[in-house]
ZAVEXBA-44538 format. One record per residue: residue in one letter; x, y, z of N, C-alpha, C in turn; chain. Coordinates in nm, 4 decimals, decimal comma, always signed. Layout:
# ZAVEXBA-44538
r:n.X:n.Y:n.Z:ca.X:ca.Y:ca.Z:c.X:c.Y:c.Z:c
A:X:Y:Z:X:Y:Z:X:Y:Z:A
...
***
This chain:
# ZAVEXBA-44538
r:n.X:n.Y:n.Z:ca.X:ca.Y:ca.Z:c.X:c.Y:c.Z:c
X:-22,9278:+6,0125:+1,2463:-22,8881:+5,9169:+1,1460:-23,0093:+5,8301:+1,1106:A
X:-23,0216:+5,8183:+0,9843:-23,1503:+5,7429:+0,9315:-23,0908:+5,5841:+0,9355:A
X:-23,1864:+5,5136:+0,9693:-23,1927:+5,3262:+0,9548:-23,2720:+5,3246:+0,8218:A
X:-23,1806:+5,1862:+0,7778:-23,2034:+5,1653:+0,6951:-23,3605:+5,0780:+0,6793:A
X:-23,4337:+5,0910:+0,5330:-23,5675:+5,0159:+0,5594:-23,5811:+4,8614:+0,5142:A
X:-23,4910:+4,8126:+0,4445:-23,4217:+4,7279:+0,3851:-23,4181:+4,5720:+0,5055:A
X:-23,4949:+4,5039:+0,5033:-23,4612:+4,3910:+0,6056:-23,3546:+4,3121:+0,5607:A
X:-23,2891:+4,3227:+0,4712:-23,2021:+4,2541:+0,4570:-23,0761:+4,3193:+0,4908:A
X:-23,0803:+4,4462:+0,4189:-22,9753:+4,5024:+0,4985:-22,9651:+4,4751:+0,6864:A
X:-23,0728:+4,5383:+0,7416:-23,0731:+4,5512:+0,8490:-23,0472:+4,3806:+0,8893:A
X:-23,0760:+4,3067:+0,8832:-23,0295:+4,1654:+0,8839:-22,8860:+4,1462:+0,9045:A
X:-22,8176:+4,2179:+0,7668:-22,6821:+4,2069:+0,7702:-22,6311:+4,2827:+0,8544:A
X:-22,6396:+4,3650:+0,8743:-22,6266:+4,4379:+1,0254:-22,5715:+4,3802:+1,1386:A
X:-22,6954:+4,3225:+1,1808:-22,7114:+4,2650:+1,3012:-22,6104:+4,1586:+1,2842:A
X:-22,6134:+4,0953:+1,1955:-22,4830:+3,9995:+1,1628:-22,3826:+4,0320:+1,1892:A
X:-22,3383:+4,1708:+1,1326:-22,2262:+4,1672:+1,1726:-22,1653:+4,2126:+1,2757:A
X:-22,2912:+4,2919:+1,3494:-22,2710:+4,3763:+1,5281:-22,2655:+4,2148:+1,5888:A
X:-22,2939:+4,0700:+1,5619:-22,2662:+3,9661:+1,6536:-22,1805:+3,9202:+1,5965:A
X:-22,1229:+3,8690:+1,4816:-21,9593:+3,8235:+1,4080:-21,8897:+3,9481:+1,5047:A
X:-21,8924:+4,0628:+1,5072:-21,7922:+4,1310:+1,5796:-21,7569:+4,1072:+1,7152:A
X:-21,8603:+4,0663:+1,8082:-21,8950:+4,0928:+1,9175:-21,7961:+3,9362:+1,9423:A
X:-21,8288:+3,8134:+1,9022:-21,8087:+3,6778:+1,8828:-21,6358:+3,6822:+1,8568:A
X:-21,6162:+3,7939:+1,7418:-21,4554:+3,7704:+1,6928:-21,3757:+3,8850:+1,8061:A
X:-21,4046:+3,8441:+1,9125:-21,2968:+3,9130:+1,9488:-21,2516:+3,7867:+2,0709:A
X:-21,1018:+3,7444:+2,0627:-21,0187:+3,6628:+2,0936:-20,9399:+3,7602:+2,2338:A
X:-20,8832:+3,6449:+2,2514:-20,8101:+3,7136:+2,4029:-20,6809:+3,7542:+2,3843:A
X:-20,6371:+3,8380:+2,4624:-20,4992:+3,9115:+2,3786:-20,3830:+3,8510:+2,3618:A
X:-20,3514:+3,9388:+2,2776:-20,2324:+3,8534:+2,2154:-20,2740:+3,7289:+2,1091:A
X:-20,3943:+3,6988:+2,1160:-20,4547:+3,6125:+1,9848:-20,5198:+3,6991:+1,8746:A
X:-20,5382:+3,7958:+1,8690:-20,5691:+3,8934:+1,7812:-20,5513:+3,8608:+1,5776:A
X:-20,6608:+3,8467:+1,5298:-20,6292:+3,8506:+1,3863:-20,6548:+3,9118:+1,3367:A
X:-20,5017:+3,9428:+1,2305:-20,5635:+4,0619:+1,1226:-20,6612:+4,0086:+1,0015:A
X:-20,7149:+4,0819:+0,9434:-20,7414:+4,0279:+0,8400:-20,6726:+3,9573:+0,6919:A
X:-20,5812:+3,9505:+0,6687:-20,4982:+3,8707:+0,6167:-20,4414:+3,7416:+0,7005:A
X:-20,4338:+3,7548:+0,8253:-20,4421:+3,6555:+0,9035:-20,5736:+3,5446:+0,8868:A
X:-20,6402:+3,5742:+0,9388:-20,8425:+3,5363:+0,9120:-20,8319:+3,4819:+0,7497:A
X:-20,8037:+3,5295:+0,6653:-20,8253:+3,4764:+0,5101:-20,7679:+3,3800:+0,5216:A
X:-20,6120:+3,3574:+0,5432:-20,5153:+3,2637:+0,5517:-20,5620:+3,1546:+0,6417:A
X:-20,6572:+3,1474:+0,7454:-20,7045:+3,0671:+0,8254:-20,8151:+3,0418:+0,7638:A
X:-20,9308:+3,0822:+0,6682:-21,0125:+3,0238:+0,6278:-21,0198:+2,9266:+0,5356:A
X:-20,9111:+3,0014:+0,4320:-20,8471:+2,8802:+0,3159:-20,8302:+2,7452:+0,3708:A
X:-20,7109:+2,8046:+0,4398:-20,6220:+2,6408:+0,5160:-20,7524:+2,5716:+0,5412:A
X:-20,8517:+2,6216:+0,6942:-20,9585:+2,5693:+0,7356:-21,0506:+2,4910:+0,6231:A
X:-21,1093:+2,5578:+0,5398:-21,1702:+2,5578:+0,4070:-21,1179:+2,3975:+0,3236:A
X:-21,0351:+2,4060:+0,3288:-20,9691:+2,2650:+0,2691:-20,9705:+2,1763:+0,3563:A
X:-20,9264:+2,1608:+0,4609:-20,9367:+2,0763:+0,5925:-21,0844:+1,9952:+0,5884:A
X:-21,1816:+2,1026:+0,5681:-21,2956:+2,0744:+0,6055:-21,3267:+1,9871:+0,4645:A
X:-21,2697:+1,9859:+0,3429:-21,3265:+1,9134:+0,2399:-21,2669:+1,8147:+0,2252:A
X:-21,1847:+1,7937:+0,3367:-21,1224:+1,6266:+0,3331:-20,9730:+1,6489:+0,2446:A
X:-20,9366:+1,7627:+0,2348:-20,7800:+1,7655:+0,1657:-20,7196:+1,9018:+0,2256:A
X:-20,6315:+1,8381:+0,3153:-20,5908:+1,9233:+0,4025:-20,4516:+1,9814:+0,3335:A
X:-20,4501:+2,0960:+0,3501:-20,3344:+2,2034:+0,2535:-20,2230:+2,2033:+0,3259:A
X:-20,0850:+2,1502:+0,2328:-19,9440:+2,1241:+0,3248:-19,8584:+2,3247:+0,3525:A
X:-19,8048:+2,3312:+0,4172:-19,7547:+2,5059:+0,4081:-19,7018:+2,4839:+0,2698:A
X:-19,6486:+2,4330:+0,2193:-19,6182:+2,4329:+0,0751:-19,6760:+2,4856:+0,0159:A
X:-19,8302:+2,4324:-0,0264:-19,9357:+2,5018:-0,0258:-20,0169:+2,6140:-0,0715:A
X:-20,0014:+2,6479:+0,0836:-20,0403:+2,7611:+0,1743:-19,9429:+2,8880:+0,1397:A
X:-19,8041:+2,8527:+0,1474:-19,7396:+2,9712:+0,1028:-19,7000:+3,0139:-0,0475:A
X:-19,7863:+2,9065:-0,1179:-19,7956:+2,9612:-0,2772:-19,9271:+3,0198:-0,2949:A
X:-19,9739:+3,0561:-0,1930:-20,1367:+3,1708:-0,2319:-20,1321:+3,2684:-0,2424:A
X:-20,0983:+3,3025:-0,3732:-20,0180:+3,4614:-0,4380:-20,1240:+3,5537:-0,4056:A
X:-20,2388:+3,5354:-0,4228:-20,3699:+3,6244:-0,3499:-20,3450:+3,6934:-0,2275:A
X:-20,2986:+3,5712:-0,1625:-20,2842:+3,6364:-0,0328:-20,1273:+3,7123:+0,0370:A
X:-20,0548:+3,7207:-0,0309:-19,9305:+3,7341:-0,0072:-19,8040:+3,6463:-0,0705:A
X:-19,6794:+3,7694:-0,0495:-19,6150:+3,6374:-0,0955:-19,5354:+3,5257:-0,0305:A
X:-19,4832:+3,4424:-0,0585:-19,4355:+3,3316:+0,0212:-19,3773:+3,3691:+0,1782:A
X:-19,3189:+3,4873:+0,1682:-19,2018:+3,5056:+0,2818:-19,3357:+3,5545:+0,3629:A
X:-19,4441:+3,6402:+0,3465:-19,4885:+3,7022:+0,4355:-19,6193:+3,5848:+0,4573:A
X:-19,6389:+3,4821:+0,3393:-19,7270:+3,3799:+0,4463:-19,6800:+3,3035:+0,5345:A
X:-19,5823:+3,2256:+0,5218:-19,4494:+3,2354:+0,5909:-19,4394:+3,2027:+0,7610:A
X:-19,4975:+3,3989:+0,7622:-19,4473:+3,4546:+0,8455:-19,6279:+3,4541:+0,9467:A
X:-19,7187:+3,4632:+0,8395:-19,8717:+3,4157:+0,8803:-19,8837:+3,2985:+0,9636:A
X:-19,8416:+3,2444:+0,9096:-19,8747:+3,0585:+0,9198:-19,7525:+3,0608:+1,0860:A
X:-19,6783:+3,0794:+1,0819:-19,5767:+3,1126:+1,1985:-19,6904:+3,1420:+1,3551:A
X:-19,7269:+3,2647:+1,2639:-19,7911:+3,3667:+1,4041:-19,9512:+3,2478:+1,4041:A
X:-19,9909:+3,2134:+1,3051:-20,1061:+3,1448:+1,3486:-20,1128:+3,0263:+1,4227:A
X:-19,9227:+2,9607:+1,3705:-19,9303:+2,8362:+1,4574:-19,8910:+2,8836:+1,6437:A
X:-19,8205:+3,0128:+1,6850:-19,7546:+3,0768:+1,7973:-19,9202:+3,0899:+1,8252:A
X:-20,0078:+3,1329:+1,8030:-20,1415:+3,1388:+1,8516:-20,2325:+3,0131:+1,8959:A
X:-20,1638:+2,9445:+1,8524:-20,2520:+2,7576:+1,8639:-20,4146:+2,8019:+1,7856:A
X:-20,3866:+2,8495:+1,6375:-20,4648:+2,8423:+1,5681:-20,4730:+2,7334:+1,4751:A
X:-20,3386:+2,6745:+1,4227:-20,3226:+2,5897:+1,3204:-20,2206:+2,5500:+1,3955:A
X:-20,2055:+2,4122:+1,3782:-20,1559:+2,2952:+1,3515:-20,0567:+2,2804:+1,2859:A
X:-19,9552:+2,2272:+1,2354:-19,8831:+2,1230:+1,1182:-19,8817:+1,9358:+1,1963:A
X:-19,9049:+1,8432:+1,1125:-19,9412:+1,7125:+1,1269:-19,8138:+1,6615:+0,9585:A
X:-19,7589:+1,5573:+0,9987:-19,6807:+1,5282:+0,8772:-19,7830:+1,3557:+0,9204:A
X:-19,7757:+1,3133:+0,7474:-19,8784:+1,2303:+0,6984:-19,7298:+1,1021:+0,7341:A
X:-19,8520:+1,0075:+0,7958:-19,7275:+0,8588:+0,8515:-19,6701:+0,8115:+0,6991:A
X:-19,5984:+0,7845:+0,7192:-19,4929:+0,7273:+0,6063:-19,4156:+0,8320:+0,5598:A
X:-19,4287:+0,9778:+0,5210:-19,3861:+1,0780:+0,4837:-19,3735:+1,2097:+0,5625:A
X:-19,2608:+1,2610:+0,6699:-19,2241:+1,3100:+0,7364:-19,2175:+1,4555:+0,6464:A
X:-19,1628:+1,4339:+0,5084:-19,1319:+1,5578:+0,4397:-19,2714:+1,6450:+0,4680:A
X:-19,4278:+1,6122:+0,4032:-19,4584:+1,6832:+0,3774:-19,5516:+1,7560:+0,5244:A
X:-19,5821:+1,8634:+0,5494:-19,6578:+1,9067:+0,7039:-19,7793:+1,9755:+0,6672:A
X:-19,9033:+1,9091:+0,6755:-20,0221:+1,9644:+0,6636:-20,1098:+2,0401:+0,7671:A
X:-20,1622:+2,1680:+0,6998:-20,2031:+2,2526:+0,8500:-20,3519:+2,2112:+0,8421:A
X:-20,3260:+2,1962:+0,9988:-20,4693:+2,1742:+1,0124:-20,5506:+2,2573:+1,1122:A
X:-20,6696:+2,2362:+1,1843:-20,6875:+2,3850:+1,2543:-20,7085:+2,3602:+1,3922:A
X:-20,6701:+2,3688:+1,4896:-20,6969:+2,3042:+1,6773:-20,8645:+2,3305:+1,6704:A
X:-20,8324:+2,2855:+1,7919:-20,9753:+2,3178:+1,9155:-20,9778:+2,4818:+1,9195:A
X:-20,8931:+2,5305:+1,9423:-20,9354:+2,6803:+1,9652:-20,9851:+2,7400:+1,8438:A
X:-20,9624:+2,6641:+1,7110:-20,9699:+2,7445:+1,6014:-21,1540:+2,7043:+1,5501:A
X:-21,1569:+2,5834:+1,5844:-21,2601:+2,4785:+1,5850:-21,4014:+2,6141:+1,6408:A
X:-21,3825:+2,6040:+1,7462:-21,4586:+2,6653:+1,8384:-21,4763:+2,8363:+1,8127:A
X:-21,4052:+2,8637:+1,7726:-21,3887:+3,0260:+1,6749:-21,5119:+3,0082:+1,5581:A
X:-21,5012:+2,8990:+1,4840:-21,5906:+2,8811:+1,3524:-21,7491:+2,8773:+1,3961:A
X:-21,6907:+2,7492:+1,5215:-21,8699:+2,6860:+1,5816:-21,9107:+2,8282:+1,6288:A
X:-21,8373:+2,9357:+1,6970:-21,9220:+3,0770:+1,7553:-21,9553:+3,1466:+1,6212:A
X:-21,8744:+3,1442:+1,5604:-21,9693:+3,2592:+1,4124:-22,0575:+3,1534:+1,3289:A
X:-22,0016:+3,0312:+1,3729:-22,1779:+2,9989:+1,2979:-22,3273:+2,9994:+1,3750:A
X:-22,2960:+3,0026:+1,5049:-22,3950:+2,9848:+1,5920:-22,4396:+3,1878:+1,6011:A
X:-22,3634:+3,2633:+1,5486:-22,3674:+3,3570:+1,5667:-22,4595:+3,3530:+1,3805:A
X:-22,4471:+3,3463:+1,2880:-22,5043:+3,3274:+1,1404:-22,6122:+3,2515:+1,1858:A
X:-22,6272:+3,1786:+1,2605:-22,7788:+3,1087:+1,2969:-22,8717:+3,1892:+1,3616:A
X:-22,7897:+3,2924:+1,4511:-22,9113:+3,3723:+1,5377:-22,9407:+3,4767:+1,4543:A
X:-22,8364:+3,5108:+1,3789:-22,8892:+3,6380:+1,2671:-22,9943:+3,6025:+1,2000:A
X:-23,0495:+3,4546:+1,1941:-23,1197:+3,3780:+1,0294:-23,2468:+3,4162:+1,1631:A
X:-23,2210:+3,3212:+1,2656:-23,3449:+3,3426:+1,3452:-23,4053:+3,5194:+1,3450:A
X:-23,3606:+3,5531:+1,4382:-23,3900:+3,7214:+1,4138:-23,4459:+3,7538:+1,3029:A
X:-23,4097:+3,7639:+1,1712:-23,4445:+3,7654:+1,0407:-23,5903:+3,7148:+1,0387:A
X:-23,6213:+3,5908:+1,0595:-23,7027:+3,5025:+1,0470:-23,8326:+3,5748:+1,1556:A
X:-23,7985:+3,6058:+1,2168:-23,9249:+3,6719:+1,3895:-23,9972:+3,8023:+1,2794:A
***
């Protein structure tokens, strides 16, 4: 099998032989990839200071439809990936937000995107 000559490719590579190596969770925490999207969004907003209520979350026709995000957001909160937090004064509405375990998932693939840049960089 020929390698590629491409440093960028080969860059991306290596990226993703350590994102793989990094994304693997302990069992029974397992994400699919429609899982992972649905956690980046939510995450994704969190992080810009407007945290997304399941309301939300289960109108992201992209990603599925209501019943089966639903059913996402369920298995992500049974995982202690996400959160729900209802805002003081207003009980109605429940915003997801993302734990420590989910926290620490992000900090390894970025610390994992940092060693790829290094490598790259040598």
């Amino acid at each position: 099998m020929e390698k590629t000559n491409s440093p960028f490719a080969a860059a991306y590579l290596r990226f993703l032989k350590l994102t793989k190596a990094i994304q693997v969770l302990p069992v029974g925490l397992e994400m699919d990839a429609n899982e992972e999207a649905l956690l980046q969004a939510v995450v994704l907003r969190w992080y810009e200071k407007n945290p997304m209520t399941v309301r939300e979350a289960i109108a992201l026709e992209d990603l599925g439809s209501p019943a089966t995000l639903h059913k996402r957001i369920t298995r992500l909160r049974d995982k202690e990936m996400l959160m729900a937090q209802s805002q003081e004064g207003d009980r109605r509405a429940k915003f997801l937000i993302p734990s420590e375990r989910t926290l620490e998932y992000f900090n390894n693939l970025g610390q994992s995107m940092q060693q790829a840049h290094q490598t790259l960089s040598l």
